[in-house]
N, CA, C and O atoms as a printed pandas DataFrame, in Angstrom:
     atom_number atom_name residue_name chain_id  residue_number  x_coord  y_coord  z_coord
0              1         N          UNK        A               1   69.569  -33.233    1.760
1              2        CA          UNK        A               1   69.389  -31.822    1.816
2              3         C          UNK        A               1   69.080  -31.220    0.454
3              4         O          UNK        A               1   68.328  -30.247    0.386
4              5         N          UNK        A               2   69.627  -31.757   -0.640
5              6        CA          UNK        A               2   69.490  -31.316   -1.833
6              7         C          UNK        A               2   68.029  -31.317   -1.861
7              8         O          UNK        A               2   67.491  -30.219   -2.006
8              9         N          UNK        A               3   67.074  -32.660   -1.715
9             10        CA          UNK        A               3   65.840  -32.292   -2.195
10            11         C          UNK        A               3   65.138  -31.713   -1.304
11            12         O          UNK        A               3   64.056  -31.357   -1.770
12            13         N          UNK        A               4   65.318  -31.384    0.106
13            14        CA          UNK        A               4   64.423  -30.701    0.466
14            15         C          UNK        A               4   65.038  -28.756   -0.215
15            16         O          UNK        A               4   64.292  -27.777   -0.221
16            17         N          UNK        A               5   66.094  -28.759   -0.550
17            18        CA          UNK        A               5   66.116  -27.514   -1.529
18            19         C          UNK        A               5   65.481  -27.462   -2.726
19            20         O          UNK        A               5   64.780  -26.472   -2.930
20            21         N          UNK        A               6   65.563  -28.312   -3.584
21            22        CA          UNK        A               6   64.922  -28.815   -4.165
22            23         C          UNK        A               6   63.237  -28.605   -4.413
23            24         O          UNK        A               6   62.591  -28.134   -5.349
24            25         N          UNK        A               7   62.862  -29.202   -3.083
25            26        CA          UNK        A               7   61.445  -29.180   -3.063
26            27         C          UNK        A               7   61.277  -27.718   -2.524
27            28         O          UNK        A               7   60.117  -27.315   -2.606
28            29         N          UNK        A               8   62.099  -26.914   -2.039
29            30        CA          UNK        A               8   61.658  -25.189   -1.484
30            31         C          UNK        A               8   62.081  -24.725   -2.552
31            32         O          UNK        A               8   61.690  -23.566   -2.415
32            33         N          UNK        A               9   62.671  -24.750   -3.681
33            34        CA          UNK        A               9   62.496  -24.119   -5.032
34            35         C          UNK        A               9   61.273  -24.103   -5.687
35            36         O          UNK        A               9   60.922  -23.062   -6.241
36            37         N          UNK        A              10   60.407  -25.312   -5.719
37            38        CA          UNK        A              10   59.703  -25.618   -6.512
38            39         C          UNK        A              10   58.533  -25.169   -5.885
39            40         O          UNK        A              10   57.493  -24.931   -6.500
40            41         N          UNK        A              11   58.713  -25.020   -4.394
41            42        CA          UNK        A              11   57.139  -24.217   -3.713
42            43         C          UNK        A              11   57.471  -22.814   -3.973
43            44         O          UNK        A              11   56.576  -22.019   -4.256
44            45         N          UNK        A              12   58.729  -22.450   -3.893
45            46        CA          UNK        A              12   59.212  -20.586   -4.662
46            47         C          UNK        A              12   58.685  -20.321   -5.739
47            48         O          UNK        A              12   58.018  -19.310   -5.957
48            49         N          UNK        A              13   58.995  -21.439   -6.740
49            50        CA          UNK        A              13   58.464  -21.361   -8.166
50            51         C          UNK        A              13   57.067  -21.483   -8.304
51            52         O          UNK        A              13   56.513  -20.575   -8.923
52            53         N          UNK        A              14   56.252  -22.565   -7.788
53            54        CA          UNK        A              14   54.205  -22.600   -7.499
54            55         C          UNK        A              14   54.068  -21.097   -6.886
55            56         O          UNK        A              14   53.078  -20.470   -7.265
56            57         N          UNK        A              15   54.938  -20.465   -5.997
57            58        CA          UNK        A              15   54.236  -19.498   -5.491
58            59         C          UNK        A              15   54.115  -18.336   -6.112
59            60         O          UNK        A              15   53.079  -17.674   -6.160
60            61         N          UNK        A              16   55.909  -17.854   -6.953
61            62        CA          UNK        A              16   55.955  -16.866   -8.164
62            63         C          UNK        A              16   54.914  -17.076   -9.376
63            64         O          UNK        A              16   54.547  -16.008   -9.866
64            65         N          UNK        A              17   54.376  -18.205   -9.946
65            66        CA          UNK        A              17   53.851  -18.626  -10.993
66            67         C          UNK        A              17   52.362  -18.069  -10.420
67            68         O          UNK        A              17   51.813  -17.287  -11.196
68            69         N          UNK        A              18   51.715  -18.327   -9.313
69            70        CA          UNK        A              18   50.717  -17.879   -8.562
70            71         C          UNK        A              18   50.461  -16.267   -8.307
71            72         O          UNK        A              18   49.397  -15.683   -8.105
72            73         N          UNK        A              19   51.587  -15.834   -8.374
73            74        CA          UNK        A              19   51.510  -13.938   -8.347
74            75         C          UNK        A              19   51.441  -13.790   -9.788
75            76         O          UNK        A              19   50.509  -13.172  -10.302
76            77         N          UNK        A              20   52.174  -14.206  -10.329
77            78        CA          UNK        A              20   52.210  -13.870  -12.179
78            79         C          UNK        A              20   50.955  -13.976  -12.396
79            80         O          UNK        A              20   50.355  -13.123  -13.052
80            81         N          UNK        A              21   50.278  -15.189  -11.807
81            82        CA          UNK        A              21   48.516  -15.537  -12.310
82            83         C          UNK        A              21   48.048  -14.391  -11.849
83            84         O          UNK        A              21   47.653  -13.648  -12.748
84            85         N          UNK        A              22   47.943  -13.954  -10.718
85            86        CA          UNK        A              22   47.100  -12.767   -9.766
86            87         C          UNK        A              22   47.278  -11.153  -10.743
87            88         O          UNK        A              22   46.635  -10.186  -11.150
88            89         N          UNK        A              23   48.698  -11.782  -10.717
89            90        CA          UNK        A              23   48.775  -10.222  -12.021
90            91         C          UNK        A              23   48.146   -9.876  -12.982
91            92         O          UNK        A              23   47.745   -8.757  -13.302
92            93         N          UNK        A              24   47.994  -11.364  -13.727
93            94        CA          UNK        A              24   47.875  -11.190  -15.086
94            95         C          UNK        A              24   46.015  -11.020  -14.834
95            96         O          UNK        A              24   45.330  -10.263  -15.522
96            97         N          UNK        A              25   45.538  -11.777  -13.868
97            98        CA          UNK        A              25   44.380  -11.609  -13.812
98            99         C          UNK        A              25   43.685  -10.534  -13.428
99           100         O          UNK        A              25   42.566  -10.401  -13.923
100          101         N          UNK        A              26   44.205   -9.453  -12.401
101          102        CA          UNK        A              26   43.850   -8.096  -12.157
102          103         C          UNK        A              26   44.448   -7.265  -13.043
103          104         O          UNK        A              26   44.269   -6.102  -12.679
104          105         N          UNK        A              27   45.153   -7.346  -14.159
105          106        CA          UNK        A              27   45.619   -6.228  -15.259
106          107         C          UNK        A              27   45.136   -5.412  -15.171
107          108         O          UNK        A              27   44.258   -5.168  -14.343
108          109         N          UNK        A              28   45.565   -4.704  -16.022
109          110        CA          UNK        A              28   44.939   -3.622  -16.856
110          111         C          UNK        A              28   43.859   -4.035  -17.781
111          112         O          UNK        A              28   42.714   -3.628  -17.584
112          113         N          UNK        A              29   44.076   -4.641  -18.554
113          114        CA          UNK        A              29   43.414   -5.186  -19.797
114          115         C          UNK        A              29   42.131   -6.114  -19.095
115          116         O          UNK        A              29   40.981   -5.881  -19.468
116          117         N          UNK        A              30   42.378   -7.098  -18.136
117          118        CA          UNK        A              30   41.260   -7.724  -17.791
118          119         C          UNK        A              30   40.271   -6.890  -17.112
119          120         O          UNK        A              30   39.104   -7.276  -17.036
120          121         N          UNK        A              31   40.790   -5.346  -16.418
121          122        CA          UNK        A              31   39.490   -4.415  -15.725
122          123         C          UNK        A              31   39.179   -4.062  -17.122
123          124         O          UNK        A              31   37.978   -4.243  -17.325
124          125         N          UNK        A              32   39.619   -3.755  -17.856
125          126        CA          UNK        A              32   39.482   -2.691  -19.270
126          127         C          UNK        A              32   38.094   -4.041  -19.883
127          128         O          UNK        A              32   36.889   -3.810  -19.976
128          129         N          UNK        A              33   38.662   -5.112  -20.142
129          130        CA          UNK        A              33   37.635   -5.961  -20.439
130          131         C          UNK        A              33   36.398   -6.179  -19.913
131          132         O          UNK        A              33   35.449   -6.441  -20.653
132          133         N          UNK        A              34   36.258   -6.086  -18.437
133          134        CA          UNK        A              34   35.169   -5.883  -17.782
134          135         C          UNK        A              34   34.275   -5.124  -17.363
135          136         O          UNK        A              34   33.290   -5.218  -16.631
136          137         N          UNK        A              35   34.931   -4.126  -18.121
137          138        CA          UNK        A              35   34.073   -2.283  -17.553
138          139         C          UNK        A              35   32.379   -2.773  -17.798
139          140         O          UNK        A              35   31.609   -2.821  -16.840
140          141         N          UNK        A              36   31.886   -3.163  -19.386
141          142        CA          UNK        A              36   30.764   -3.586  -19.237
142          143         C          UNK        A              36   29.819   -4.739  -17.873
143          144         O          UNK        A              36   28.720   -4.767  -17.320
144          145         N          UNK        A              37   30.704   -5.281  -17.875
145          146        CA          UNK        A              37   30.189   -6.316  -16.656
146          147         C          UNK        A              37   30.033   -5.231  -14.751
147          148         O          UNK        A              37   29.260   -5.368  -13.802
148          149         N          UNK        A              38   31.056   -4.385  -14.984
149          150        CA          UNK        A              38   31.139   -3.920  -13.844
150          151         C          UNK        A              38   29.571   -2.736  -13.352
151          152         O          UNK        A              38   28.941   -2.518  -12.317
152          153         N          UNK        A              39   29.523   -2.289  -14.668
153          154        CA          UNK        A              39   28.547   -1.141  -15.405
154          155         C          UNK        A              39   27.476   -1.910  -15.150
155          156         O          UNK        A              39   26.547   -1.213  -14.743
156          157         N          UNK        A              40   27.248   -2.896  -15.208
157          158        CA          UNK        A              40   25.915   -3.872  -14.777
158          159         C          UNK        A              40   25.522   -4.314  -13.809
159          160         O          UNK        A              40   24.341   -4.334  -13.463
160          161         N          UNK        A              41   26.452   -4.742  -13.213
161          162        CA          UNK        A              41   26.450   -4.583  -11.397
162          163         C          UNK        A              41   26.221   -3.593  -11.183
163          164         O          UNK        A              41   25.214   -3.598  -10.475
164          165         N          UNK        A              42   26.718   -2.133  -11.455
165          166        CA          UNK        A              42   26.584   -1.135  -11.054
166          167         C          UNK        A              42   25.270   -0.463  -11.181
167          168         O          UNK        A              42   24.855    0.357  -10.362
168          169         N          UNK        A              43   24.421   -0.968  -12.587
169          170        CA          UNK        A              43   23.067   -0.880  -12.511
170          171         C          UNK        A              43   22.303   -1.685  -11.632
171          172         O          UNK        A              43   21.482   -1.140  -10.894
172          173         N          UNK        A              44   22.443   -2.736  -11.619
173          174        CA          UNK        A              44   21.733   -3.678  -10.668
174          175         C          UNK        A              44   21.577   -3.120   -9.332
175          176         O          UNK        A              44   20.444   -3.065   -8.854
176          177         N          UNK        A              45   23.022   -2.518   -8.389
177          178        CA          UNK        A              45   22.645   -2.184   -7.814
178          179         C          UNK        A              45   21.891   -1.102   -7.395
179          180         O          UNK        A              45   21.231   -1.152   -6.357
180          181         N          UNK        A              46   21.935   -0.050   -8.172
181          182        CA          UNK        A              46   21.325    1.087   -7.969
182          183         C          UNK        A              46   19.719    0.821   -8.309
183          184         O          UNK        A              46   18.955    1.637   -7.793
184          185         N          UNK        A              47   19.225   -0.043   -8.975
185          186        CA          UNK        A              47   18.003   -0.611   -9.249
186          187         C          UNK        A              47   17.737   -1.507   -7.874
187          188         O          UNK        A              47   16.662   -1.075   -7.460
188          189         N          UNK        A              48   17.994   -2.092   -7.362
189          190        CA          UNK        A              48   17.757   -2.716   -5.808
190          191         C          UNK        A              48   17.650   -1.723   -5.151
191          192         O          UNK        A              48   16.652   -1.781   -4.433
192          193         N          UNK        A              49   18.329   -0.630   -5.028
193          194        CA          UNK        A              49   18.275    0.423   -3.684
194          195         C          UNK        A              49   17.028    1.057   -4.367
195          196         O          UNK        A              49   16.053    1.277   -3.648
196          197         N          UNK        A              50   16.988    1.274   -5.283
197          198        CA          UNK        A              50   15.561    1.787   -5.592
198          199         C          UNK        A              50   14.389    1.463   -5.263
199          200         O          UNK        A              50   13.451    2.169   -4.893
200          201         N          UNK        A              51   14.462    0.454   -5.398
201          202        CA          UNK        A              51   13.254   -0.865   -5.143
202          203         C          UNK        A              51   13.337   -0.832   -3.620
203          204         O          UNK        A              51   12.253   -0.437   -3.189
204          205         N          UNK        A              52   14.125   -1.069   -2.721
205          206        CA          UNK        A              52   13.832   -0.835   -1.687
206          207         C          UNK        A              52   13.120    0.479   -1.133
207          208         O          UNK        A              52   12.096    0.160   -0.528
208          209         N          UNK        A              53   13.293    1.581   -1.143
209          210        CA          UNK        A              53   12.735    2.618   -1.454
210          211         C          UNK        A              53   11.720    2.417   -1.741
211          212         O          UNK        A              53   10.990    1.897   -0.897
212          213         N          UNK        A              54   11.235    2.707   -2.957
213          214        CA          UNK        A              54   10.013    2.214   -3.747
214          215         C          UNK        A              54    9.278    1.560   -2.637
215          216         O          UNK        A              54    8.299    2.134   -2.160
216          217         N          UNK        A              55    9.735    0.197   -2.102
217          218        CA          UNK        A              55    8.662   -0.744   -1.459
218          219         C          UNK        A              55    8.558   -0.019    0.073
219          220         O          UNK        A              55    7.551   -0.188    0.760
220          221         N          UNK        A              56    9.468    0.637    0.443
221          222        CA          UNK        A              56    9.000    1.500    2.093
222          223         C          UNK        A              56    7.971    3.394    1.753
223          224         O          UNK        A              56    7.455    4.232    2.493
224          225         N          UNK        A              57    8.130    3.262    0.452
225          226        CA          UNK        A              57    7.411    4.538   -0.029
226          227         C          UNK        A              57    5.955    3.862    0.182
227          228         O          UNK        A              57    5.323    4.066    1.219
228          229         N          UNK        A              58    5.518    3.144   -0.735
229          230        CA          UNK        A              58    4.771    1.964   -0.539
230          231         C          UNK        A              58    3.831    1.772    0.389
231          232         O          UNK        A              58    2.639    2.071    0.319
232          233         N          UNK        A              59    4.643    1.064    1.598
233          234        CA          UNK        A              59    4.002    0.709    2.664
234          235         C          UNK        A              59    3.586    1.699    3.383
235          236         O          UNK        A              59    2.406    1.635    3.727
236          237         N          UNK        A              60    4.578    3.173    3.932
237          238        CA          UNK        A              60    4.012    4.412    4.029
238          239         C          UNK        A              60    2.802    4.619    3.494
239          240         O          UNK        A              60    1.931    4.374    4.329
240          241         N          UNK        A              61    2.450    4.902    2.649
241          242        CA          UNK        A              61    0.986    5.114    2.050
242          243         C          UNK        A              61    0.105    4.632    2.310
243          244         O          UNK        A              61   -0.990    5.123    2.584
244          245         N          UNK        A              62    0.560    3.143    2.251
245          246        CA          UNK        A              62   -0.683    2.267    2.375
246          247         C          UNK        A              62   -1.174    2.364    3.846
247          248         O          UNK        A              62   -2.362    2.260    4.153
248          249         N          UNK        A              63   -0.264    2.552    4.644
249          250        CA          UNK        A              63   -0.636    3.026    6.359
250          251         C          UNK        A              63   -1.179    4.174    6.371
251          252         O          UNK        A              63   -2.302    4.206    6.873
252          253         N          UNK        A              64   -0.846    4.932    6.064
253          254        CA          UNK        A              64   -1.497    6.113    6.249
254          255         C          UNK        A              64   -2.955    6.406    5.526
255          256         O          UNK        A              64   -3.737    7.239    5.984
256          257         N          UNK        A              65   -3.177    5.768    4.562
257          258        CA          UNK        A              65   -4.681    5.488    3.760
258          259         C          UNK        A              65   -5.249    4.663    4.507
259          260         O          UNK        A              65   -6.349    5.029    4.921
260          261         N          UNK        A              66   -4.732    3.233    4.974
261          262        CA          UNK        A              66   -5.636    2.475    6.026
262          263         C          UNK        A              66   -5.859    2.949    7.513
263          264         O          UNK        A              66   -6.627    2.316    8.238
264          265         N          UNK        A              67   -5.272    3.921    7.909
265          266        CA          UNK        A              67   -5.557    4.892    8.785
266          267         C          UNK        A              67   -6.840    6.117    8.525
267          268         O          UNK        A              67   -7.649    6.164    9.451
268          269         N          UNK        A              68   -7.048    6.936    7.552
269          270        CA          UNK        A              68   -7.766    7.592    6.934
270          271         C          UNK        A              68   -8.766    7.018    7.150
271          272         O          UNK        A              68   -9.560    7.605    7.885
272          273         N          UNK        A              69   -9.216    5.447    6.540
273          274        CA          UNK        A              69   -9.889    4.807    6.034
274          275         C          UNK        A              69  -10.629    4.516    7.570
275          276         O          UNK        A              69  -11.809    4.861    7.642
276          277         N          UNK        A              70  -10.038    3.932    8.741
277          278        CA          UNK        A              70  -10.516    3.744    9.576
278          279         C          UNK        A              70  -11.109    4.876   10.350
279          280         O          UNK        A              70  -12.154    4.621   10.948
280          281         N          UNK        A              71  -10.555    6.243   10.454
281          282        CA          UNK        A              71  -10.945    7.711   10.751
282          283         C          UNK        A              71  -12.317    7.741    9.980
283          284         O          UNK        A              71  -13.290    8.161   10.606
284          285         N          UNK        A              72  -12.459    7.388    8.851
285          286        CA          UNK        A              72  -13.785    8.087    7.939
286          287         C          UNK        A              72  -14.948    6.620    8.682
287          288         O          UNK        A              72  -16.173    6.720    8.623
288          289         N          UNK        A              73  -14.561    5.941    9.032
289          290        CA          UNK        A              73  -15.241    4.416    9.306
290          291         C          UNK        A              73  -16.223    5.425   10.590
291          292         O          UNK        A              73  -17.272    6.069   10.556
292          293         N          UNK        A              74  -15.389    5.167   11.436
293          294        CA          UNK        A              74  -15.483    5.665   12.456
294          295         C          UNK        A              74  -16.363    6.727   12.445
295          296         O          UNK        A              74  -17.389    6.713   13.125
296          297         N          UNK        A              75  -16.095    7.524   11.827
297          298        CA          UNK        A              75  -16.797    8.691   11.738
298          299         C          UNK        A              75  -18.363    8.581   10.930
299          300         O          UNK        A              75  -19.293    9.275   11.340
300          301         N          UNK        A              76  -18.508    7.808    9.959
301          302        CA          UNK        A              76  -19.908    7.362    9.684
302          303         C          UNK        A              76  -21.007    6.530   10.144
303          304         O          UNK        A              76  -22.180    6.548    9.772
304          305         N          UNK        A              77  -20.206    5.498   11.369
305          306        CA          UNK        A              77  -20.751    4.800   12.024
306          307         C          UNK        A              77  -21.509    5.700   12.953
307          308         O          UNK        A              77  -22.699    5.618   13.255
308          309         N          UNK        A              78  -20.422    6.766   13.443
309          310        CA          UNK        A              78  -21.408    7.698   14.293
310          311         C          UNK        A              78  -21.852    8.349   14.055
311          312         O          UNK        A              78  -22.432    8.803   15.041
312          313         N          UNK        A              79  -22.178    9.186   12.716
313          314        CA          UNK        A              79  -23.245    9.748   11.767
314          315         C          UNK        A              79  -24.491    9.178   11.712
315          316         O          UNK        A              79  -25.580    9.713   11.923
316          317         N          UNK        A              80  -24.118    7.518   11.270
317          318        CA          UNK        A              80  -25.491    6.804   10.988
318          319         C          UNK        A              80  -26.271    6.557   12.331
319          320         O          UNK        A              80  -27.499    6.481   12.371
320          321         N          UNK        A              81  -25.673    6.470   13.128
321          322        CA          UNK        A              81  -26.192    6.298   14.657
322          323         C          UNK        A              81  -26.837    7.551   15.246
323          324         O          UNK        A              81  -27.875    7.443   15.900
324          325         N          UNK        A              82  -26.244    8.765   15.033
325          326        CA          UNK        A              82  -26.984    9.310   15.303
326          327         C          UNK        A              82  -28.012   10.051   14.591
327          328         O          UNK        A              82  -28.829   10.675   15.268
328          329         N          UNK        A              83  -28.099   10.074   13.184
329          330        CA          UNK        A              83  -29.471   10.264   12.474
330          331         C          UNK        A              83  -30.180    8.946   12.283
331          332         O          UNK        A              83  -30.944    8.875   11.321
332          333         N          UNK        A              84  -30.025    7.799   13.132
333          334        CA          UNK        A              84  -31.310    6.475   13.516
334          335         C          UNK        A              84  -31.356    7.018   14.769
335          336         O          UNK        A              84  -32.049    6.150   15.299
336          337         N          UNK        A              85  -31.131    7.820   15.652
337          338        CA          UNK        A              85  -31.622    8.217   17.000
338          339         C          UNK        A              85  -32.764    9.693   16.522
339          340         O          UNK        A              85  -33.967    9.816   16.752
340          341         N          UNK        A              86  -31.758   10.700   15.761
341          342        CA          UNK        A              86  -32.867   11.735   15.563
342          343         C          UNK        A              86  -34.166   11.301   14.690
343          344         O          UNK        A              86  -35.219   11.935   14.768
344          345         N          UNK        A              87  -33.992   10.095   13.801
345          346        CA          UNK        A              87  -35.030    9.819   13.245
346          347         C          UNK        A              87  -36.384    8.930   13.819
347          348         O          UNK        A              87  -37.482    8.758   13.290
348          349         N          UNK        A              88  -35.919    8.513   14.932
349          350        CA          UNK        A              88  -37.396    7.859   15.548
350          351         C          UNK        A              88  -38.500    9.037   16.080
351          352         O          UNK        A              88  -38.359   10.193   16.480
352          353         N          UNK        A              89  -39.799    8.050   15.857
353          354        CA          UNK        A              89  -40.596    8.826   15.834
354          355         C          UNK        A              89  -40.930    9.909   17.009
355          356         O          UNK        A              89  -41.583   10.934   16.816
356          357         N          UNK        A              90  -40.327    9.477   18.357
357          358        CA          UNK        A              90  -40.378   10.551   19.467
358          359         C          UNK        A              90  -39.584   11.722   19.317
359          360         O          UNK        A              90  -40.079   12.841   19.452
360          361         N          UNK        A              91  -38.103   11.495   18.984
361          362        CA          UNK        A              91  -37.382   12.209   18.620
362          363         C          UNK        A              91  -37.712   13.863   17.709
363          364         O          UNK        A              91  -37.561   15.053   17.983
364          365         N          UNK        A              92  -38.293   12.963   16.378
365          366        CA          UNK        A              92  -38.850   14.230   15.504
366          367         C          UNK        A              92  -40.211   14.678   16.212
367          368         O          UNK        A              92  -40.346   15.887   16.024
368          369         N          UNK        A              93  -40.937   14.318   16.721
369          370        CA          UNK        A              93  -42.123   14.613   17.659
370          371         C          UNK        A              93  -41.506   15.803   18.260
371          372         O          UNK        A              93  -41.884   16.909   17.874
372          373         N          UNK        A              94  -40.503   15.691   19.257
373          374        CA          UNK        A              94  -39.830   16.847   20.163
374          375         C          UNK        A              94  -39.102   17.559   19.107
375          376         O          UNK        A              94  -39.061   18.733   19.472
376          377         N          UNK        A              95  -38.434   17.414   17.839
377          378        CA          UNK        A              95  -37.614   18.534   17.244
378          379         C          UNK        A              95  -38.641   19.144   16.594
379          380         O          UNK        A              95  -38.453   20.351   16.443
380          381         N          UNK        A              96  -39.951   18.603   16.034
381          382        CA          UNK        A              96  -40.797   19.989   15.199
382          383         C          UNK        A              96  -41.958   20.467   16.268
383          384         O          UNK        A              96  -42.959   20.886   15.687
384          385         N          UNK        A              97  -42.020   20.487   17.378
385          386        CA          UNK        A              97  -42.626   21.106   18.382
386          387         C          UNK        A              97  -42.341   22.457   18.590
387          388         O          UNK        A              97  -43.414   23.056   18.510
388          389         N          UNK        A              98  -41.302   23.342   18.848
389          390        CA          UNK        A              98  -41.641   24.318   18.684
390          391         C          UNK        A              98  -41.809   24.963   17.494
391          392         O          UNK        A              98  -41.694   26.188   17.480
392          393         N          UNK        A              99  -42.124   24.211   16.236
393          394        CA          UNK        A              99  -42.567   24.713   14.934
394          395         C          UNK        A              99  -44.451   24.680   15.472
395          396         O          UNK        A              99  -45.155   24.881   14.482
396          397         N          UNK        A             100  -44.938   24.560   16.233
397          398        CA          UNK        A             100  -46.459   23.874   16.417
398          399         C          UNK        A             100  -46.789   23.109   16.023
399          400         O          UNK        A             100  -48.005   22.930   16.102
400          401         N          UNK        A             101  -46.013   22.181   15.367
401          402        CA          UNK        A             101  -46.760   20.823   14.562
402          403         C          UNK        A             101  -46.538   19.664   16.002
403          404         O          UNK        A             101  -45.826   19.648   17.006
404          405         N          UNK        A             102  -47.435   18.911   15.490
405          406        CA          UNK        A             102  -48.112   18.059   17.020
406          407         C          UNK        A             102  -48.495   16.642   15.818
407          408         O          UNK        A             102  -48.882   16.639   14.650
408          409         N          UNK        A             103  -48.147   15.515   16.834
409          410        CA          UNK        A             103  -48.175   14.505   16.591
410          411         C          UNK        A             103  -49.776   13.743   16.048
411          412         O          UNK        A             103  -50.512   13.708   17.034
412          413         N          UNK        A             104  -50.169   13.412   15.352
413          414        CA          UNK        A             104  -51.468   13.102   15.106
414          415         C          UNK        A             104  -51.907   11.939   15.794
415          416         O          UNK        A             104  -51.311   10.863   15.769
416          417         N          UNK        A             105  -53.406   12.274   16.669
417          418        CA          UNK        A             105  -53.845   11.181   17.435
418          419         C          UNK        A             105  -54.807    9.914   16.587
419          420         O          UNK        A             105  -55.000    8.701   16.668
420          421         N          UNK        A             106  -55.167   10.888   15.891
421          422        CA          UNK        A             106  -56.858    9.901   14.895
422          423         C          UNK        A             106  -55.859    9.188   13.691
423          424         O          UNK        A             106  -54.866    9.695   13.170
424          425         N          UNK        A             107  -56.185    8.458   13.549
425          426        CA          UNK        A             107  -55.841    7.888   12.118
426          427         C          UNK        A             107  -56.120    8.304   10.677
427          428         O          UNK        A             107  -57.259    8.362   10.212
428          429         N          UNK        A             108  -55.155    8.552   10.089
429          430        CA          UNK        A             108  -55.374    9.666    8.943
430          431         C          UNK        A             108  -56.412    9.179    7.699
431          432         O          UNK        A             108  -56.579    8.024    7.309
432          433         N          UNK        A             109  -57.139   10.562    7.133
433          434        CA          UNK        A             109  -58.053   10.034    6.398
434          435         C          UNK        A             109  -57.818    9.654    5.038
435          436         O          UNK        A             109  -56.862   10.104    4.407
436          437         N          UNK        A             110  -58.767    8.725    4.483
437          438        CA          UNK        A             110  -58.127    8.421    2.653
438          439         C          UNK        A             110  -59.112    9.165    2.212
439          440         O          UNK        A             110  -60.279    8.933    2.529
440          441         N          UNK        A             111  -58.765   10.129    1.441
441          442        CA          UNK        A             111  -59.440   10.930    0.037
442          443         C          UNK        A             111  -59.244    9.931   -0.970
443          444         O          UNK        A             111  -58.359    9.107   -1.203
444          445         N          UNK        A             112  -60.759   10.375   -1.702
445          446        CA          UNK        A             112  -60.928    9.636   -2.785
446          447         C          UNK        A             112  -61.281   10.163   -3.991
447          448         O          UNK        A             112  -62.328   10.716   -3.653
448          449         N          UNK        A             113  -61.130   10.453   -5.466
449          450        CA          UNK        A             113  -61.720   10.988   -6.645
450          451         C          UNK        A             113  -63.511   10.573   -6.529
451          452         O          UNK        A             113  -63.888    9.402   -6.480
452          453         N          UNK        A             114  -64.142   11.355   -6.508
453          454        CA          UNK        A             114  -65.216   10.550   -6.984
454          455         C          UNK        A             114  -65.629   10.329   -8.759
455          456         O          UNK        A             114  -66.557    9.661   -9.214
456          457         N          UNK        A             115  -64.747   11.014   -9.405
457          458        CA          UNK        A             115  -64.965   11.142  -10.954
458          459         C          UNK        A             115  -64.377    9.746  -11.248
459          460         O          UNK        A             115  -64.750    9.064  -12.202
460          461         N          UNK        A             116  -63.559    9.420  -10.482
461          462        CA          UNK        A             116  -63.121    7.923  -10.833
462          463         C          UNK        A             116  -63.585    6.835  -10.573
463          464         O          UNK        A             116  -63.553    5.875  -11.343
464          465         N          UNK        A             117  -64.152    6.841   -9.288
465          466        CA          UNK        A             117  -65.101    6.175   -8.847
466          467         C          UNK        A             117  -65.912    5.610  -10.138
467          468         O          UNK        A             117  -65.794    4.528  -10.713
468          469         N          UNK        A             118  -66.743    6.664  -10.388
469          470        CA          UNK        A             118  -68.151    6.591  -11.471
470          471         C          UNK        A             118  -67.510    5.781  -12.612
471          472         O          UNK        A             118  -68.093    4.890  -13.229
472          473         N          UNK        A             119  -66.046    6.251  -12.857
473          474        CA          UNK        A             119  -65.971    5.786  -14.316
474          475         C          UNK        A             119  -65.515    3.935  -13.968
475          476         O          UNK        A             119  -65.647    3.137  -14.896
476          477         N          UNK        A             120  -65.157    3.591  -13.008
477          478        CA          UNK        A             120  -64.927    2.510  -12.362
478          479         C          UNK        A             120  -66.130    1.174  -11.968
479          480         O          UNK        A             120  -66.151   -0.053  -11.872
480          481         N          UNK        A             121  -66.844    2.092  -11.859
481          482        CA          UNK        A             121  -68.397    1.207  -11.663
482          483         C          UNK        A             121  -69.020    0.969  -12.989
483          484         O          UNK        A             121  -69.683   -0.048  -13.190
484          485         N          UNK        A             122  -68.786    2.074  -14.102
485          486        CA          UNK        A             122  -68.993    1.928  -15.533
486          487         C          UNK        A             122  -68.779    0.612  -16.552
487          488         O          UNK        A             122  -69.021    0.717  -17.755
């Protein structure tokens, strides 16, 4: 019986010696020592939440510009389409008609200098 008293002293004593450690290690003096270390974490984190932020600010934009981007797409494709429809030649035929201008049947004539001519044969 003695040593199993014995041996429950000595787990009393590992276990007191184990709080003394816990003590001495959460002090006063050991937070006081660590304020810098804590202050750095404490930047770190506030620099991560930022950054997260930052990167959903980010992606916002970039959606909403590649949205834009496809709106203006869109919208020039059917610009260009339809000034290659008003621009064929039937087309402008019927839009300057009621100006009186009329489509030419004969094949148009070439004018020529004749002063150049002469100096050409020279």
């Amino acid at each position: 019986m003695s040593e199993e008293k014995e041996q429950e002293e000595v787990v009393a004593g590992k276990e007191k010696e184990r709080k003394r450690e816990r003590k001495r290690i959460f002090s006063y003096r050991w937070i006081v020592k660590n304020i810098p270390f804590f202050l750095f974490l404490s930047v770190l984190a506030v620099i991560y939440i930022y950054n997260g932020h930052y990167a959903d600010k980010t992606i916002r934009n970039i959606n909403k510009v590649s949205k834009e981007l496809k709106e203006l797409q869109y919208e020039y494709k059917t610009l260009k389409s339809e000034v290659m429809y008003r621009s064929k030649q039937s087309e402008m035929a019927k839009a300057v008609e009621p100006l009186g201008l009329k489509e030419l049947v004969a094949p148009p004539v070439i004018l020529s200098d004749s002063i150049s001519e002469e100096k050409s044969n020279n």
